[in-house]
C-alpha positions as CSV (number, residue, x, y, z in Angstrom):
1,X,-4.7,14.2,42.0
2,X,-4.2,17.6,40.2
3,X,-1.1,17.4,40.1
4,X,-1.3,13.7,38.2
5,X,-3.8,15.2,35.9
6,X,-1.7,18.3,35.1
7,X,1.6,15.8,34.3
8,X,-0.7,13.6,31.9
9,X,-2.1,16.7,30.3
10,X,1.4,17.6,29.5
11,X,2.5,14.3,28.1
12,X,-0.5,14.2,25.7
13,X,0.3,17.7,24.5
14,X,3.9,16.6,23.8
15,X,2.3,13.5,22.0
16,X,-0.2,14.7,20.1
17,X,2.6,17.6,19.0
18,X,4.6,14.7,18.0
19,X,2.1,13.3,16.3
20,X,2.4,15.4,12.6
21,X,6.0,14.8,12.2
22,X,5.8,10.9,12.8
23,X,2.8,11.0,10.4
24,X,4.9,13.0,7.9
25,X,8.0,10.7,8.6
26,X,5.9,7.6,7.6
27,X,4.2,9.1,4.9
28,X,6.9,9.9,2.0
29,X,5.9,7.4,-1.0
30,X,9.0,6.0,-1.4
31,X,9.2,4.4,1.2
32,X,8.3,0.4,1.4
33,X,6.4,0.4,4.3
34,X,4.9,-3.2,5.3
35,X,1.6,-1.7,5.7
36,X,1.1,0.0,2.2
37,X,-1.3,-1.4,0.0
38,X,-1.8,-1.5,-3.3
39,X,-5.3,0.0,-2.8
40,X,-3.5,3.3,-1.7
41,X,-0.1,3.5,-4.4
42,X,-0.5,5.7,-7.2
43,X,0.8,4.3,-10.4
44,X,3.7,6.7,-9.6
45,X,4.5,5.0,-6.3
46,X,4.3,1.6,-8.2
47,X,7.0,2.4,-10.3
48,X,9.1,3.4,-7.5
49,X,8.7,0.3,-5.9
50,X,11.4,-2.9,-5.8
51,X,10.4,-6.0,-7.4
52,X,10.1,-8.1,-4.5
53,X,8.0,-5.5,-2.9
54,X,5.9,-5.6,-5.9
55,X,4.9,-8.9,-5.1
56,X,4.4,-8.9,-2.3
57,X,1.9,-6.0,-2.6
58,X,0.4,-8.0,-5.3
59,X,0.2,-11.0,-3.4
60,X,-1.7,-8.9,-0.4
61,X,-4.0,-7.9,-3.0
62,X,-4.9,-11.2,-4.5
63,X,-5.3,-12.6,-1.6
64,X,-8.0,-10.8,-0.6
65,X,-9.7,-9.7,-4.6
66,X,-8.7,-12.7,-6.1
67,X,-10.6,-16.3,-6.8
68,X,-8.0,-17.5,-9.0
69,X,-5.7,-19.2,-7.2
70,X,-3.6,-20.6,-10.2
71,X,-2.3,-17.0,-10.3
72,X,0.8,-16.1,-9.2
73,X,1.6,-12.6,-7.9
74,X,4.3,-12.3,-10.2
75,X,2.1,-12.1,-13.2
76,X,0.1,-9.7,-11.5
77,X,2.7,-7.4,-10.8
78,X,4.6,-7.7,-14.3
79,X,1.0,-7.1,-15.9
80,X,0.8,-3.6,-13.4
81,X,4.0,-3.2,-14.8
82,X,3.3,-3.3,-18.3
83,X,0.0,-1.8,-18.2
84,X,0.1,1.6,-19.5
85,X,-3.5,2.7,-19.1
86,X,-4.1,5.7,-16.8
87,X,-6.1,5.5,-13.3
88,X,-6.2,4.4,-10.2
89,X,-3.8,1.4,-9.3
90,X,-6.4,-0.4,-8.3
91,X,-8.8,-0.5,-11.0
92,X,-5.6,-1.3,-13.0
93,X,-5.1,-4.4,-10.8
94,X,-8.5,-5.9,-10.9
95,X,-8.4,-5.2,-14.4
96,X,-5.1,-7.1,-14.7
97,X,-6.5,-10.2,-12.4
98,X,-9.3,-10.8,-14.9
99,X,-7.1,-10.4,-18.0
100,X,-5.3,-13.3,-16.7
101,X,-7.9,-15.7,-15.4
102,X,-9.9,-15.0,-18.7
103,X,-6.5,-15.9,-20.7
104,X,-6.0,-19.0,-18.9
């Protein structure tokens, strides 16, 4: 039994040491990682983003802040990309969303 404990004490230590560097690997911001959000990308990491990718995020983010349903995630994501204003990507995007519904 001690000696089963002692093994799976060792295992978590290599784990959890392993743990920061898969973190870090994961973690560089130009990277398009299918669970970024667009509630977490600076405008920065925006920019850096593909266009497809920029879709996509904004379609993740409509789907869940969005009412208008006539909207296509391509406008949103050309109006992030136009949009020069400073602050958080997210403001930016509501911001964007009822620019369009109100224009419509």
């Amino acid at each position: 039994m001690t000696r089963r404990l002692s093994r799976f004490g060792a295992v978590a230590c290599v784990l959890m040491a392993m743990l920061p560097a898969a973190r870090g690997a994961t973690a560089s911001p130009d990277t398009s990682d299918a669970d970024t959000s667009l509630l977490y990308l600076s405008s920065a990491d925006w920019q850096k983003q593909l266009a497809p990718r920029k879709i996509a995020l904004a379609a993740d983010f409509m789907r869940i802040f969005c009412t208008d349903q006539t909207m296509t995630p391509a406008s949103l994501a050309d109006c992030l990309d136009r949009d020069t204003a400073h602050g958080a990507l997210f403001e930016r995007a509501i911001a964007c969303a009822s620019a369009i519904s109100a224009g419509r």
